[in-house]
Legacy VTK file of the C-alpha trace (Angstrom):
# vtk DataFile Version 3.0
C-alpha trace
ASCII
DATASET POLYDATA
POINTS 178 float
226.487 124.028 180.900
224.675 126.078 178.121
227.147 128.450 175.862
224.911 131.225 176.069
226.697 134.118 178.364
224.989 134.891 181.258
222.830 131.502 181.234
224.574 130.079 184.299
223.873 133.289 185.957
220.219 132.957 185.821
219.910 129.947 186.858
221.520 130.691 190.194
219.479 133.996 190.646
216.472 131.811 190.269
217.436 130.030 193.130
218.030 132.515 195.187
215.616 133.492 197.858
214.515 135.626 200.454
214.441 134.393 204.285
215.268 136.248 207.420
215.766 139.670 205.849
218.672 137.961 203.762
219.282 136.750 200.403
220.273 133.271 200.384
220.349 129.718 198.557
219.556 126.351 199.987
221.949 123.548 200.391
220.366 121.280 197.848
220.636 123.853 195.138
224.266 124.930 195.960
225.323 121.339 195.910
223.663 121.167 192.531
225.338 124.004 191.484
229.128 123.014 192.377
228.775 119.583 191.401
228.660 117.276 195.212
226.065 115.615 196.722
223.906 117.482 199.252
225.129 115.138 202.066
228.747 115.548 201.262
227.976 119.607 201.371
226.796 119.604 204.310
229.151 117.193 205.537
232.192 119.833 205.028
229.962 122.387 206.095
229.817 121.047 209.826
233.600 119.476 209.857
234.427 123.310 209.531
231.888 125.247 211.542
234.681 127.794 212.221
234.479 129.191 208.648
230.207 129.157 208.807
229.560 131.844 210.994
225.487 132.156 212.059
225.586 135.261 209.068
227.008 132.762 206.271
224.862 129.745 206.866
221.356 129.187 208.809
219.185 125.898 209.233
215.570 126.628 208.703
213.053 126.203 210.684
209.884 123.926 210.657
207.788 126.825 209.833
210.506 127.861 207.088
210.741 124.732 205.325
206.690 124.005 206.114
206.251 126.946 203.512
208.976 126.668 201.067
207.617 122.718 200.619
204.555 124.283 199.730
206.324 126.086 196.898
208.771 123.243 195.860
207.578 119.750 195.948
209.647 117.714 198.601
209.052 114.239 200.274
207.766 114.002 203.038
209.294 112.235 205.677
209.611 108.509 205.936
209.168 108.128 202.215
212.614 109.652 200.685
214.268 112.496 199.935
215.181 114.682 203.431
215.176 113.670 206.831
216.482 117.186 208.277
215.870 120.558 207.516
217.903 122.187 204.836
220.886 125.043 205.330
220.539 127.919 203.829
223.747 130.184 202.590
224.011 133.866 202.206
226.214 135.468 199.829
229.024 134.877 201.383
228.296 131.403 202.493
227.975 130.494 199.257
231.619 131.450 198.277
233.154 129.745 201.866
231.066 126.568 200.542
233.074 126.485 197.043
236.736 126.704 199.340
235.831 123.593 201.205
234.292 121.561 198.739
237.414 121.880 196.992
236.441 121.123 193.291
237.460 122.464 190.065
233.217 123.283 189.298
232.562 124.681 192.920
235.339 126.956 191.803
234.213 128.149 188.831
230.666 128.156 189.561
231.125 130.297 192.858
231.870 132.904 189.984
228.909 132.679 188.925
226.937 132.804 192.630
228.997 135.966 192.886
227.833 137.973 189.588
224.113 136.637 190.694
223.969 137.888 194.341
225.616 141.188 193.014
222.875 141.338 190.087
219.929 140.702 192.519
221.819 143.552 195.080
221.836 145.841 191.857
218.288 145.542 190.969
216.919 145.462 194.352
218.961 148.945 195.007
217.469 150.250 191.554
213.926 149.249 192.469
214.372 151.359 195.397
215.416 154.556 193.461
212.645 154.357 191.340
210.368 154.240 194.274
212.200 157.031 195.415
211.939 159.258 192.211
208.602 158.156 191.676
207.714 159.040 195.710
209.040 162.403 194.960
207.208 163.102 191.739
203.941 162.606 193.667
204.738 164.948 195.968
205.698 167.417 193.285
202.482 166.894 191.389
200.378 167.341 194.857
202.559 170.533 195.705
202.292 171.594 191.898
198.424 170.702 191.879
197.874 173.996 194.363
200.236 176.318 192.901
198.876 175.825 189.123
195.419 175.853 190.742
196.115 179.482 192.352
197.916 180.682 188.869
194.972 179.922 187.143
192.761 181.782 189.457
195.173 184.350 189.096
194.990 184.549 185.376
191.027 184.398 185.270
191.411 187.392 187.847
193.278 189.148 185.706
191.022 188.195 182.411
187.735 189.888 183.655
187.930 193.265 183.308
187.439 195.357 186.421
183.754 197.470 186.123
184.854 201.215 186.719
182.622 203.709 187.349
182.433 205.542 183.039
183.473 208.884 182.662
181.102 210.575 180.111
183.096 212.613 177.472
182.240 215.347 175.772
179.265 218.098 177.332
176.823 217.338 180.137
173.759 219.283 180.442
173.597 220.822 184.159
170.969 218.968 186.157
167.218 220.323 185.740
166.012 222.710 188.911
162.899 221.813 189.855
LINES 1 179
178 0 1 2 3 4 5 6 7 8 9 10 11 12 13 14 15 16 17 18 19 20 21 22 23 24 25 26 27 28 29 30 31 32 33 34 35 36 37 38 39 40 41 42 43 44 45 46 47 48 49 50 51 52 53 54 55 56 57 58 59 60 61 62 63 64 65 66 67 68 69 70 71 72 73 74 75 76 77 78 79 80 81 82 83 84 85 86 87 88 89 90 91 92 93 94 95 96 97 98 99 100 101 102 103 104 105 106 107 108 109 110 111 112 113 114 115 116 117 118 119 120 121 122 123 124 125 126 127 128 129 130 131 132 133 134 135 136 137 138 139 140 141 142 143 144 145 146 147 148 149 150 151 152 153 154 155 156 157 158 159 160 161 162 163 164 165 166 167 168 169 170 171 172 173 174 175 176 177
């Protein structure tokens, strides 16, 4: 592992991606993380079913795993690497994976998984204030466009002097009789 703080960190967020609505990491890179083979991972995983609930762990789909080999090069079947489709853990998932693999690294790194799902939550929840704020500021500007538009009719109004009839001082000569 690299000394740098926070270097283990990012490599797990990397790995993390979005399916289903959920943030979540596949088997292959979890096992990677904690140190076991995939098989062996997955092994534990189905010998305890009772502490993967459907919201902890998921197996993709064709379509799923269609598109994510797009992204990653894979194998494809018949010529190495995976013969099934791949699990893929949520948050929690992640951390029930580290009590049954039962090693000193799947300990320590499910730290790690922790701090990255809760820096992804953090940034995803800030992205959506700032969309917020910055949703709000347009509608401020478009409200304020209107009012500083009538103000400075108002002021242009109030500029131009208003033509009154002149009130001649001093003596008039009465009007000739004809």
């Amino acid at each position: 592992m690299p000394k740098r703080r926070g270097a283990p960190a990012f490599a797990v967020e990397s790995r993390i991606l979005f399916l289903r609505h959920q943030r979540v990491i596949l088997d292959a890179d979890i096992a990677e993380l904690y140190g076991a083979p995939v098989k062996v991972l997955n092994q534990q995983v189905k010998r305890n079913r009772e502490r993967f609930p459907a919201d902890f762990v998921f197996q993709l789909t064709s379509k799923e795993h269609k598109l994510l080999r797009s992204q990653f090069v894979t194998s494809k079947k018949g010529r190495g690497g995976r013969r099934y489709l791949p699990y893929a853990f949520t948050e929690h998932g992640a951390i029930m994976a580290a009590t049954v693999l039962n090693s000193k690294r799947a300990v320590q790194m499910s730290v790690f998984v922790v701090r990255a799902f809760v820096r992804m939550r953090q940034m995803l929840d800030a992205n959506r204030r700032l969309s917020a704020k910055i949703n709000e500021l347009e509608d401020r500007v478009d409200s304020h466009d209107s009012v500083i538009l009538n103000l400075f009719q108002t002021i242009k109004g109030l500029m131009t002097p208003k033509k009154r009839p002149r009130v001649r001082i001093g003596f008039q000569l009465p009007a000739a009789r004809a």
